[in-house]
Backbone as numpy.savetxt, mean C-alpha at the origin, in Angstrom:
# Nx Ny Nz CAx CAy CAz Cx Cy Cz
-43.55 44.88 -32.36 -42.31 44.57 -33.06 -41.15 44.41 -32.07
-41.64 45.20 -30.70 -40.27 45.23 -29.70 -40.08 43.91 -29.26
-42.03 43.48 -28.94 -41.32 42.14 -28.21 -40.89 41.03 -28.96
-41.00 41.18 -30.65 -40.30 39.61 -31.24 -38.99 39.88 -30.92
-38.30 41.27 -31.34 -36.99 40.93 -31.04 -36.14 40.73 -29.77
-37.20 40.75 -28.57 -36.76 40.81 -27.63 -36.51 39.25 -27.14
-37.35 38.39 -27.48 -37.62 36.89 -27.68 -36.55 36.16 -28.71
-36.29 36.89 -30.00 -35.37 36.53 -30.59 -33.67 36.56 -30.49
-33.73 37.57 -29.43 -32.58 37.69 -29.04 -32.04 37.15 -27.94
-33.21 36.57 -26.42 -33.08 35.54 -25.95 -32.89 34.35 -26.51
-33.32 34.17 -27.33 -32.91 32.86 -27.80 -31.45 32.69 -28.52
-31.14 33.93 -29.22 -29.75 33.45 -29.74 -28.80 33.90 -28.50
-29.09 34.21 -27.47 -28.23 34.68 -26.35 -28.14 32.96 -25.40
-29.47 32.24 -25.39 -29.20 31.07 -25.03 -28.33 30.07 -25.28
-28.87 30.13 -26.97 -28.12 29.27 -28.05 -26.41 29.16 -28.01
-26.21 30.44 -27.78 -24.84 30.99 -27.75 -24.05 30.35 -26.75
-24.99 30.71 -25.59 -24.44 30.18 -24.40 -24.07 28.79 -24.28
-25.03 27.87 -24.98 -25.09 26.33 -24.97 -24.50 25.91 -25.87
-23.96 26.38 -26.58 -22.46 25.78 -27.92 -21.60 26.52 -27.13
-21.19 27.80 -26.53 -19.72 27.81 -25.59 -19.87 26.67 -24.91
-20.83 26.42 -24.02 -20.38 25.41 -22.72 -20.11 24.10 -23.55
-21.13 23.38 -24.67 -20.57 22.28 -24.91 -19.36 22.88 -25.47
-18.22 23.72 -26.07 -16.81 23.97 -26.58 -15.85 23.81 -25.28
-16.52 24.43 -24.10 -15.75 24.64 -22.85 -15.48 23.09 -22.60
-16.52 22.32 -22.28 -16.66 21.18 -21.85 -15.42 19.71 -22.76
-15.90 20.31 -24.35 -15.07 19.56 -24.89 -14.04 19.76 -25.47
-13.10 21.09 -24.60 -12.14 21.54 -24.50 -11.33 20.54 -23.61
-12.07 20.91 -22.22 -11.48 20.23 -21.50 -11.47 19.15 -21.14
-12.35 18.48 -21.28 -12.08 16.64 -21.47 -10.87 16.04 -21.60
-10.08 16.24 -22.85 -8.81 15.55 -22.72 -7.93 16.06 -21.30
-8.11 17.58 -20.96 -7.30 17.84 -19.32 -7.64 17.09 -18.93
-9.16 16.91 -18.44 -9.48 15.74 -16.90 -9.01 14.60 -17.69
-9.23 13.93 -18.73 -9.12 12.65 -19.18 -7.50 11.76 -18.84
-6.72 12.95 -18.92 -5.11 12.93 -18.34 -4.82 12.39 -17.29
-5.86 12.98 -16.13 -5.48 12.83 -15.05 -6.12 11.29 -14.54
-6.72 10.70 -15.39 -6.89 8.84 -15.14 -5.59 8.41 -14.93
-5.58 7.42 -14.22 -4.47 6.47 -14.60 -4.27 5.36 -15.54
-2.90 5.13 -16.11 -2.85 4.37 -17.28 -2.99 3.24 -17.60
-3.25 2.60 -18.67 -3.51 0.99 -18.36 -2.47 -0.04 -17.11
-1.55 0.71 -17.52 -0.69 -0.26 -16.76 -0.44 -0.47 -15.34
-0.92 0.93 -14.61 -1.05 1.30 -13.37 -2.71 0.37 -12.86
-3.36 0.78 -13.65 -4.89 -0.13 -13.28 -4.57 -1.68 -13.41
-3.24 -1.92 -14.19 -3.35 -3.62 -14.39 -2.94 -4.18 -13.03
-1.82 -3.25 -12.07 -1.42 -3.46 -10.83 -1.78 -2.90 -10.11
-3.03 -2.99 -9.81 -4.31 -2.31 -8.87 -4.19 -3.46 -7.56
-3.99 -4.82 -8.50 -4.03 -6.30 -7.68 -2.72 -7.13 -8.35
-2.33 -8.00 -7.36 -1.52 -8.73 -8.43 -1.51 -10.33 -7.32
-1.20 -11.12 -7.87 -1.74 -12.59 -7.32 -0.03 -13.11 -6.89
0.26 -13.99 -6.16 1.66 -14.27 -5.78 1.34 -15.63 -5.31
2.30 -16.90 -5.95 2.31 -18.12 -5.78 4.28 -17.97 -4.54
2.65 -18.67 -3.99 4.20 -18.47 -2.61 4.73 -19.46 -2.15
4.14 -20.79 -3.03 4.67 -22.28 -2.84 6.73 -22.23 -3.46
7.20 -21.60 -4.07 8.48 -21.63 -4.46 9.55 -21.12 -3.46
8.59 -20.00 -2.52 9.75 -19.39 -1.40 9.70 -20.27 -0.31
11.11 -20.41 -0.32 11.82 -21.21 0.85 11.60 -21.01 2.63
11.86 -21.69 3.37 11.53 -21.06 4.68 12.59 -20.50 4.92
12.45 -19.30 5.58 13.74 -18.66 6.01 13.82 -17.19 4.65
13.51 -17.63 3.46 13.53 -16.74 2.61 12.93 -15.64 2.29
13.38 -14.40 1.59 11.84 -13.63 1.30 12.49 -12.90 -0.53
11.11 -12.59 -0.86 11.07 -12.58 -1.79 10.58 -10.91 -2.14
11.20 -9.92 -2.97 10.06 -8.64 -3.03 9.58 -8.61 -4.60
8.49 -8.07 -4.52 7.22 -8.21 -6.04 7.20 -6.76 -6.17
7.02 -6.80 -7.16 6.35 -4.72 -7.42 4.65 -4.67 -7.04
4.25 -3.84 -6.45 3.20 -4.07 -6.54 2.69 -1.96 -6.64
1.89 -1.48 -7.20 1.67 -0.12 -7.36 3.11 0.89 -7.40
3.91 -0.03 -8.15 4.94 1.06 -8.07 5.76 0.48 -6.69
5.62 0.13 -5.69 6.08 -0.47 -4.23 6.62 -1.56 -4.20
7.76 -1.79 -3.36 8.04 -2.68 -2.87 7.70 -3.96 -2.07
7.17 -4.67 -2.10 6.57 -5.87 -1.42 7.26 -6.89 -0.96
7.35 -7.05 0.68 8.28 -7.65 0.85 7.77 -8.93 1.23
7.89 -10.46 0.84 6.52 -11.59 1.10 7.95 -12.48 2.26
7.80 -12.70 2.97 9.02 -13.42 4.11 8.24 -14.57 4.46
8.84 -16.04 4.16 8.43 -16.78 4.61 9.30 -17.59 5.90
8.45 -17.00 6.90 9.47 -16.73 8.31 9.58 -18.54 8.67
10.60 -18.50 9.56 10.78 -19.83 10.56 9.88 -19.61 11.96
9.82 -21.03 12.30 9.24 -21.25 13.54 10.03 -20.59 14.66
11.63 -19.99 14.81 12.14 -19.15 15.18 11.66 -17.83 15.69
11.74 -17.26 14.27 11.81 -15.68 13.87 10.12 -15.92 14.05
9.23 -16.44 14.22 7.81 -16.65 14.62 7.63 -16.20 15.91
8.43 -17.17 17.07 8.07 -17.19 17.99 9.46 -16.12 19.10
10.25 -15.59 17.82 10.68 -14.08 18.59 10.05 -13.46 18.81
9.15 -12.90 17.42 8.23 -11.78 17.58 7.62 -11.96 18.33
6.89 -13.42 18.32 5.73 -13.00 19.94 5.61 -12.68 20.96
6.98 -12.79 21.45 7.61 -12.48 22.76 7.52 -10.56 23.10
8.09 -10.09 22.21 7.84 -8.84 22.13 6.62 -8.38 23.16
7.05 -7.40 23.83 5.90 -6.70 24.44 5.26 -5.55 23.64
4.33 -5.48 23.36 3.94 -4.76 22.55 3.67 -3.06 23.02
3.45 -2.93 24.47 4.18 -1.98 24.91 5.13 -1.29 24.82
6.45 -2.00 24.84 7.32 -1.24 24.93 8.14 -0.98 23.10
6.83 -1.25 21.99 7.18 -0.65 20.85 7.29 0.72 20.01
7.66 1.45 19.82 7.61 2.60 19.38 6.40 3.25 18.97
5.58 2.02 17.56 5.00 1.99 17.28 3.42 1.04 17.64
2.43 1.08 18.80 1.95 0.29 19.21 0.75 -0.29 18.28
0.44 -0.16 17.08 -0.73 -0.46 16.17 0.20 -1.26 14.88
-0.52 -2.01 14.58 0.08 -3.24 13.91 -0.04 -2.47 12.44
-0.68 -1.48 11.80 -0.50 -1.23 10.46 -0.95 -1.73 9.52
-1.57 -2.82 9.55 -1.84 -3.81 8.68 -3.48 -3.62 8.45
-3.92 -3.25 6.89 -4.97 -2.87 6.37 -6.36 -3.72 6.59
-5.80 -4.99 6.65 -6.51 -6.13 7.25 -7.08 -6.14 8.63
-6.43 -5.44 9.23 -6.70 -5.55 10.77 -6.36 -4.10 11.57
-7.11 -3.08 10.93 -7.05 -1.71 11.28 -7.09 -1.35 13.03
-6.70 -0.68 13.51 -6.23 -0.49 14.54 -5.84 -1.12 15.66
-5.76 -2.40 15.12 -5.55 -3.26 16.28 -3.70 -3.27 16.88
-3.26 -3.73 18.29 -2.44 -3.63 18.14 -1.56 -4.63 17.67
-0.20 -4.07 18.07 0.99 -4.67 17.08 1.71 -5.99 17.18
0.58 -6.88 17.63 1.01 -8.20 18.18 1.23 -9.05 16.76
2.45 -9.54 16.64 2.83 -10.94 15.81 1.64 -11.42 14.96
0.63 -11.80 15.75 -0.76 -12.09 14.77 -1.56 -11.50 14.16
-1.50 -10.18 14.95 -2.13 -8.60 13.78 -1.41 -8.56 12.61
-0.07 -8.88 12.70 0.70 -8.45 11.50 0.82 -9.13 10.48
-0.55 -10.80 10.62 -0.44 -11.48 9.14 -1.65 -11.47 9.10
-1.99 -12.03 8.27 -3.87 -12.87 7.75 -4.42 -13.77 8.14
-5.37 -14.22 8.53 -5.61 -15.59 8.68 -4.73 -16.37 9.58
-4.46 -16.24 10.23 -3.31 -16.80 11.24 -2.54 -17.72 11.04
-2.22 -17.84 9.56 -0.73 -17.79 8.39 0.18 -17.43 8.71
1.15 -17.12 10.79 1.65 -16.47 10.62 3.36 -16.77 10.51
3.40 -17.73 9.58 4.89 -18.49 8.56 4.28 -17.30 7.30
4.04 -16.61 6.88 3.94 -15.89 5.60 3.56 -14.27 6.48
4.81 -13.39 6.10 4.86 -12.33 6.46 4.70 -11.28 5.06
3.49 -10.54 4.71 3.59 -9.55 3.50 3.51 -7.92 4.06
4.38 -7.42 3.65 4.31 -6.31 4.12 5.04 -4.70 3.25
4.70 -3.58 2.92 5.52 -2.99 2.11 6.82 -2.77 2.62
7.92 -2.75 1.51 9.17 -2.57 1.90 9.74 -1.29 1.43
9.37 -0.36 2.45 9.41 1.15 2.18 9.37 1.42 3.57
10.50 2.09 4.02 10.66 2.58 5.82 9.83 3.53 5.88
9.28 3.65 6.70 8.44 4.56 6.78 8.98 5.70 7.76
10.25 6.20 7.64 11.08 7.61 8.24 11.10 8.16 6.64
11.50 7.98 5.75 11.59 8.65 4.64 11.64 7.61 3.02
11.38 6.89 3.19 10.77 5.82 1.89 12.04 5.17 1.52
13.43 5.07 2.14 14.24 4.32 1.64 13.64 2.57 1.83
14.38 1.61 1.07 14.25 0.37 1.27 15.04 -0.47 2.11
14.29 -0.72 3.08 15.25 -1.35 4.07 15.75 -2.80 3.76
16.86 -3.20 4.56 17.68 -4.59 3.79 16.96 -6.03 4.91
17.13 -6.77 4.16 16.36 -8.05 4.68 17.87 -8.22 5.77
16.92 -9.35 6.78 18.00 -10.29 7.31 19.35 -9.75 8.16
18.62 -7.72 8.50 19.65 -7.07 8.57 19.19 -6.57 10.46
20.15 -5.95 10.71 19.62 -5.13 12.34 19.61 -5.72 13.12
19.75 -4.75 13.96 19.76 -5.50 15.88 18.91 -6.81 16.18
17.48 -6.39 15.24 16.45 -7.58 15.60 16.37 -8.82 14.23
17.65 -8.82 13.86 17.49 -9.68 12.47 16.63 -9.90 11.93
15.82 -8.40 11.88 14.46 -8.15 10.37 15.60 -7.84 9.86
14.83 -6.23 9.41 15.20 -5.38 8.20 16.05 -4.37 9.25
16.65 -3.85 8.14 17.38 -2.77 8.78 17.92 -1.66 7.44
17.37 -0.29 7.80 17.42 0.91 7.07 18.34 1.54 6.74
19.51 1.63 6.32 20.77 1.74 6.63 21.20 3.08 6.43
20.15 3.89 5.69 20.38 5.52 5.27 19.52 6.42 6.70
18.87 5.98 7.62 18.99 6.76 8.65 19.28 5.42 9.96
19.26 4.33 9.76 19.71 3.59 11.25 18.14 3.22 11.87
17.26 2.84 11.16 16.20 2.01 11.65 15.85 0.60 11.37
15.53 0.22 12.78 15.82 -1.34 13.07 14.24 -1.95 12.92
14.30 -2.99 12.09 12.84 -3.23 12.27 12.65 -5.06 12.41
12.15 -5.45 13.39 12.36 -6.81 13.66 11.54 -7.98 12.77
11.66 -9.19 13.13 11.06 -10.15 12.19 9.44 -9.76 12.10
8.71 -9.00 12.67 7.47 -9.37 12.47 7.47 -7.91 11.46
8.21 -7.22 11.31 8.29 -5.75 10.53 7.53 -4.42 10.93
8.25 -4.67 12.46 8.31 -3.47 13.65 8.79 -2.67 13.90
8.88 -1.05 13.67 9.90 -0.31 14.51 10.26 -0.66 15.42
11.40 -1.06 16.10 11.95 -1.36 16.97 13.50 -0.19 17.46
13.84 0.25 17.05 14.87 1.30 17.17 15.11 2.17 16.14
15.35 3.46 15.82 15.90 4.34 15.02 14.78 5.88 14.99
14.84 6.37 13.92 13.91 7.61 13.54 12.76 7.56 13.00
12.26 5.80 12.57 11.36 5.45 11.55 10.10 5.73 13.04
8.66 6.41 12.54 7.86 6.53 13.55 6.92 5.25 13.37
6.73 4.97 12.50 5.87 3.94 12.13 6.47 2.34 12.18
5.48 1.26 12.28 5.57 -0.14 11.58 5.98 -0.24 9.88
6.27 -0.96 9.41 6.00 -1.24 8.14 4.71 -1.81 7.72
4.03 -0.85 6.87 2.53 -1.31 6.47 2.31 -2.96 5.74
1.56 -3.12 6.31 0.78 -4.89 5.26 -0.24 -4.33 4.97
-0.31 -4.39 3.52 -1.41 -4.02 2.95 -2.19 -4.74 2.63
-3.37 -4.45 1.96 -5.06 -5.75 1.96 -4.46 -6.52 0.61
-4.15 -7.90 1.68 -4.05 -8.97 0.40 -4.66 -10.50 1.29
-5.42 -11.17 0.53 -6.20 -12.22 1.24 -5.46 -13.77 0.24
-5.53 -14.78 1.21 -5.31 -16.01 0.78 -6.53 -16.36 -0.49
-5.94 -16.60 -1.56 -6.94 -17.46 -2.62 -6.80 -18.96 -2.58
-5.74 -19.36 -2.47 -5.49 -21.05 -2.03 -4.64 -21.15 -1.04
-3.75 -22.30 -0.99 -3.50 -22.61 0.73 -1.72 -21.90 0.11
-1.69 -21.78 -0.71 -0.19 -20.78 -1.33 -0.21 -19.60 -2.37
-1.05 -19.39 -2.14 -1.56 -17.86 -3.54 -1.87 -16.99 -2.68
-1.79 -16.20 -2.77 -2.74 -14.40 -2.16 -2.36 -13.82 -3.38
-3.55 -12.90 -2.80 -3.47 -11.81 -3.94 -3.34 -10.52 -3.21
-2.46 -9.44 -3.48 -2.50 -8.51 -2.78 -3.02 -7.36 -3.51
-4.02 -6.24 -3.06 -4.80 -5.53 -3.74 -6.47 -5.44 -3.17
């Protein structure tokens, strides 16, 4: 008689156990389920940019994850400043650019496809996330104006507190004026 109930009581001690965990489990589902991101954040995972409308000389910024995107469609000028640059004597000697991971910070690291009249790059300083101003600074890039960092046409530290380049993030040509960045 000892051992049925000893068998019977394993079993409702199992049973027990296996309706808490599925309660535990589908307790917490909606917690983890929270922590997804929302449709709208997944819709700008990627986003596509027709770059036939920006002017030369002009630039244009897109939202892209919440970020600033800064798309510059440089002159044969502001092209062949940057190249000059010694890449030595930059603050920052690695070009930043997701496309072309550690390479250094030469003018042609810093675009795609050697596109390099189309400059994309985030527009977020990288000393403390302010937005730096186009067309501005010693090196007539950008220039940071809440701590004094200079960043030149190819979107270089070039003077101030900022330790970094400005990042280009992974975006590839889809036609001879579209990318998509993402």
């Amino acid at each position: 008689m000892e051992e049925a109930d000893t068998s019977r009581r394993d079993v409702l001690y199992i049973a027990t156990a296996a309706v808490g965990g599925v309660g535990v489990a589908m307790t917490a589902w909606p917690f983890i389920h929270q922590m997804n991101p929302d449709a709208s954040v997944r819709a700008l995972a990627s986003i596509e940019v027709d770059l036939d409308p920006i002017e030369e000389g002009q630039s244009i910024v897109v939202k892209w994850r919440g970020n600033p995107v800064i798309i510059r469609h440089r002159t044969a000028a502001e092209i062949e400043e940057a190249k000059k640059v010694d890449v030595s004597q930059l603050p920052d000697p690695l070009s930043r650019n997701q496309n072309a991971e550690g390479k250094p910070a030469t003018d042609v690291n810093r675009v795609v496809g050697g596109r390099e009249e189309y400059l994309v790059m985030l527009g977020v300083c990288t000393h403390l996330g302010c937005v730096p101003i186009g067309d501005a600074g010693e090196y007539n890039g950008w220039f940071c104006p809440c701590h004094g960092s200079h960043y030149d046409t190819s979107g270089r530290i070039r003077k101030g507190p900022a330790p970094e380049n400005l990042p280009v993030p992974k975006y590839e040509y889809l036609e001879e004026k579209r990318i998509k960045i993402g």
